[in-house]
N, C-alpha and C positions, 0 to 999 in steps of 0.2 A: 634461464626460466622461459616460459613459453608465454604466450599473451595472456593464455586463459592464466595460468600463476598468479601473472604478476597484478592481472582485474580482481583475483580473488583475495590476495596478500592485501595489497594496497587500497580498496576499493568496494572489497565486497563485502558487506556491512548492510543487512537489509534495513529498509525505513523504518519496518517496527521494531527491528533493535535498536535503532537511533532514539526512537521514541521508547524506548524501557519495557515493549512489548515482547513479554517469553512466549512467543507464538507456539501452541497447540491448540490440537482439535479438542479445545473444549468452550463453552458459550463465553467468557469472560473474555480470554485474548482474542478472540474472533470478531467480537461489538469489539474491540479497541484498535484493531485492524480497519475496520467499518470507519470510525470517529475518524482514524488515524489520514485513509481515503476521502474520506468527506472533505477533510482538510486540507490534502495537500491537493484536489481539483481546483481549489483557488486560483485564481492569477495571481499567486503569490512564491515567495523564494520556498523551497524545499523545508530549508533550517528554518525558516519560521512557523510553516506551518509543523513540523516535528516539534519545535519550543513548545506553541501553542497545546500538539496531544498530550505532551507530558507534565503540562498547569490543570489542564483537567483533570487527567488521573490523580495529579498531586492534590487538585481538590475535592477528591473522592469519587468522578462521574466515571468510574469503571465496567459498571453494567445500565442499561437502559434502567432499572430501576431508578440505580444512581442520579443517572442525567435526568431523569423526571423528578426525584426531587429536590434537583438541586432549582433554585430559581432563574427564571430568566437573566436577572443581574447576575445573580452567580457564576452564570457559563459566561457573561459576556466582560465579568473583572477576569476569569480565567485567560482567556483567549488575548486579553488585554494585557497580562503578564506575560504571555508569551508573543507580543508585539503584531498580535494576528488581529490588527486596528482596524481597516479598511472595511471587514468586511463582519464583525465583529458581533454586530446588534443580529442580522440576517442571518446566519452563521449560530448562533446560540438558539433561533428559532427552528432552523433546520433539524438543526441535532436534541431537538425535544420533540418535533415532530417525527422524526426516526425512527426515536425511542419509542414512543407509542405504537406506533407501525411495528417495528419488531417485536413488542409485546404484545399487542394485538393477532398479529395473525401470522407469527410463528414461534408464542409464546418464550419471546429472549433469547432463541438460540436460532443461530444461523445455520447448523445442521440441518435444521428440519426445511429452511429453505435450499438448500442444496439436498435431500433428497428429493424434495418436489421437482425439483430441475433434473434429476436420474443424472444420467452421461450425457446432455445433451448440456455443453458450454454456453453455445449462443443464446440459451432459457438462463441457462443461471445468470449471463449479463446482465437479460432483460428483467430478470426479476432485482437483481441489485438496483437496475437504476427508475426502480420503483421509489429507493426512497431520496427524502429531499438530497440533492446535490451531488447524489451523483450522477453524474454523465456517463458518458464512452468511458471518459477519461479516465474519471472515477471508478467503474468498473476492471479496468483494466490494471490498475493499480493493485487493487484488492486481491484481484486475480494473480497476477504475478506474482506477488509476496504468500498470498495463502497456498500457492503449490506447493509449500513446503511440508507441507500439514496433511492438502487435498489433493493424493495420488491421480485422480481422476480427471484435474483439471489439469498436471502437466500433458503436454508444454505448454505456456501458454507465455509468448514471446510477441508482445504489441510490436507496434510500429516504433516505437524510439528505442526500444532493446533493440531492433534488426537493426536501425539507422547507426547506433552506436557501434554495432557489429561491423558494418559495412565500412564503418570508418579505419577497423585497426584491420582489417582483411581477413576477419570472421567471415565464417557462411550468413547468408543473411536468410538463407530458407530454417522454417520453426525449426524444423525437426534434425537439422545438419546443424544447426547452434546445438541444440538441449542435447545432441550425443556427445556434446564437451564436458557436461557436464558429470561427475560420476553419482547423486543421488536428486531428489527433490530439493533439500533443502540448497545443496550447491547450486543448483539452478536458478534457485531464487536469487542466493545473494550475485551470480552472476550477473542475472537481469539486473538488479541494482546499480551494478560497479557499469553495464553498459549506459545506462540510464545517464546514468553521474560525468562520464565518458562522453556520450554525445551531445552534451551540453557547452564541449568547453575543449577549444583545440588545444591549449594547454595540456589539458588531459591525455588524448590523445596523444601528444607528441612524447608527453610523460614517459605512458606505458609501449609506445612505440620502440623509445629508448630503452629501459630497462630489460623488453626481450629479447634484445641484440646478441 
C-alpha cells in the first residue's frame, strides 16, 4: 500500500464525521462545521472538543436558531458533557454570539457568506474569522474539512497538513499534496489523517511501516 492508502484506510476520517456531521452544501451541516471549528480552536484535545460538537447537536443546537434558543446554561451543561470544562462558560457565549451574527447578516446560511467572498480564499478566511473564536486557526479548519462540499476552495492544505506531509515524505507544496488525492472529498479526509499524523511520531512510524 502506498502512504497515501494507508493515511486514508487508517486515518482518514474527517473531524466532522467524528463529530456526526454528514457534511453537505446545505446551511445545517455547514453551521455544524462552524460550531464544530469554533471548538476544536481551543487549546484543547481534538476528542474532546469533537465529544463537546456532538452534546450539542445531541441537545438540539443544530442550526443558529437552535443555539439561540437554547440558554446560556444549556450550551454550557452541553459542552460540560462533553468534558469541554475549561473554557466552557466563554465558549457557550461565543457560540450564541455567532449565531446571531450568522443570522444577522447572512441570514443562517454560510453560502451566502462564501458567495460574498467569490473565488477569492483569503476574504472567505477573513470573513470567517469575523465570528467569535475563530482565528487563523479556526478558519483553516473549516476550510480544510468544507473542501469537500466547496470545489472552489480546494486545495486548501494549512501549515500542519504540509508539516504532517513533510513527515512521511509527502510533497509539502499545496498543490503537489492535493494531486494525491483523487476528488474533494478525499482531500479532505487526507488533510485530516495528515493533521492526526503530525501530531504524534507514533503515528508517523505507524504509517511509515505499513507502506513498506
Amino acid at each position: 500500500m502506498s502512504v497515501v492508502d494507508v493515511l486514508l484506510e487508517r486515518y482518514g476520517r474527517t473531524y466532522a464525521g467524528e463529530a456526526g456531521i454528514k457534511l453537505t452544501d446545505q446551511p445545517r451541516p455547514l453551521y455544524q462545521l462552524l460550531v464544530l471549528a469554533t471548538l476544536l480552536s481551543a487549546r484543547i484535545s481534538a476528542e474532546v472538543a469533537v465529544a463537546a460538537a456532538r452534546e450539542l447537536f445531541a441537545a438540539g443546537c443544530r442550526t443558529p436558531k437552535d443555539m439561540l434558543a437554547a440558554s446560556w446554561q444549556d450550551r454550557v451543561d452541553a459542552l460540560g458533557r462533553g468534558h469541554y470544562r475549561r473554557y466552557d462558560e466563554r465558549t457557550a457565549t461565543m457560540l450564541g454570539n455567532g449565531a446571531e451574527l450568522l443570522l444577522d447578516r447572512w441570514k443562517g446560511d454560510l453560502r451566502r457568506l462564501r458567495d460574498e467572498a467569490g473565488d477569492d480564499v483569503g476574504r472567505l478566511s477573513a470573513l470567517l474569522m469575523e465570528f467569535p473564536g475563530i482565528g487563523p486557526t479556526g478558519a483553516d479548519i473549516f476550510l480544510r474539512e468544507v473542501q469537500a462540499v466547496w470545489p472552489r476552495v480546494a486545495p486548501h492544505l494549512d501549515k500542519r497538513v504540509l508539516d504532517g506531509a513533510g513527515k512521511l515524505g509527502l510533497p509539502r507544496q499545496e498543490r503537489r499534496l492535493a494531486g494525491l488525492a483523487r476528488s474533494g472529498d478525499e482531500l479532505a479526509r487526507l488533510s485530516a489523517a495528515l493533521v492526526r499524523v503530525s501530531r504524534s511520531k507514533k503515528l508517523v512510524d505507524e504509517v511509515k511501516s505499513a507502506a513498506r
